[in-house]
N, C-alpha and C positions, 0 to 999 in steps of 0.2 A: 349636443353636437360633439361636443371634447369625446365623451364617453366612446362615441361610436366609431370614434377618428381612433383612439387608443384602440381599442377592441378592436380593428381592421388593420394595425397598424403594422401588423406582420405577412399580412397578403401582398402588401405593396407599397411602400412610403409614396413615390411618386405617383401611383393612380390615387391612393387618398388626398394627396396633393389637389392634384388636377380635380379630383370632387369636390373636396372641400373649397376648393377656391371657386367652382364652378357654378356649387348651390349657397355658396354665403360669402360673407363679407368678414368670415373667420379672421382673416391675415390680417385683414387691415384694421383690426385692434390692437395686434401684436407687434405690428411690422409700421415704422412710419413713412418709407419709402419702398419700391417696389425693388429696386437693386438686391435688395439679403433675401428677400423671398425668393426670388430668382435664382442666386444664387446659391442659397441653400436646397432650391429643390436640383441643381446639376451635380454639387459635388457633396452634402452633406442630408440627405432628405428626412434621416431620421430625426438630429437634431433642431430639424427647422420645424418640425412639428410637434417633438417634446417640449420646444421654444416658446411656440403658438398656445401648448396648453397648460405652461407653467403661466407665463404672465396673461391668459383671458381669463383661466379657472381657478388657480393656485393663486393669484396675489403675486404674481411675479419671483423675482429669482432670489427668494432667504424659504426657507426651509423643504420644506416637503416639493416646492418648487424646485428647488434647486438639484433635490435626488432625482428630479424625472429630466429637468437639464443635463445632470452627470447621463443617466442612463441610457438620453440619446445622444452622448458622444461616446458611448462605451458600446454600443449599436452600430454606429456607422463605422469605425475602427474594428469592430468584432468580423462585420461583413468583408468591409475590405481586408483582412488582413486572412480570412479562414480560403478567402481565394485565388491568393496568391500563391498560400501554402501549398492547395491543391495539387498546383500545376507543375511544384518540384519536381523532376525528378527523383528518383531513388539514387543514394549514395553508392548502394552497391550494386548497381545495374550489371557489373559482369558476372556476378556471384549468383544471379539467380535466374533459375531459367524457366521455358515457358507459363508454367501454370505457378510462379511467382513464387517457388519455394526456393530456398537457399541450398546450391550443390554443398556436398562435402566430398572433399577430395581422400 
């Protein structure tokens, strides 16, 4: 089940989420109360399932565990931050015109 959650894990955190909780009792080896699962699938969903497959599969959070821990905060940070970038504006917005090349006076 880990395998197929990793291998899916880039379609969508939260629909693997919502299956994986939906056809197993995955979480609740991972998770001892329902609060951080919750909460990890609104504001971190990567992490909450690199979380889920360090300590069911990995033996929990020391070694080989703990790079697939780093790599779902290095995930969730990656997304959020490539989409903020996005949405800058350009610095030289007067300097260039329609078909986005830069004038030279």
């Amino acid at each position: 089940m880990p395998w197929i959650a990793l291998l899916t894990l880039l379609m969508g955190p939260r629909m693997v989420i919502f299956l994986t909780w939906l056809l197993s009792g995955y979480f609740g080896q991972a998770y001892k109360s329902n609060l951080w699962p919750f909460l990890g699938f609104l504001f971190l969903p990567y992490t909450m399932l690199c979380y889920a497959i360090a300590v069911n599969s990995l033996g929990g959070l020391n070694g080989l565990g703990m790079a697939v821990f780093v790599l779902g905060i290095l995930l969730d940070f990656g997304v959020v931050g490539s989409a903020s970038r996005k949405r800058k504006p350009p610095t030289d917005a007067g300097n260039v015109d329609i078909d986005g090349l830069k004038r030279v006076n």
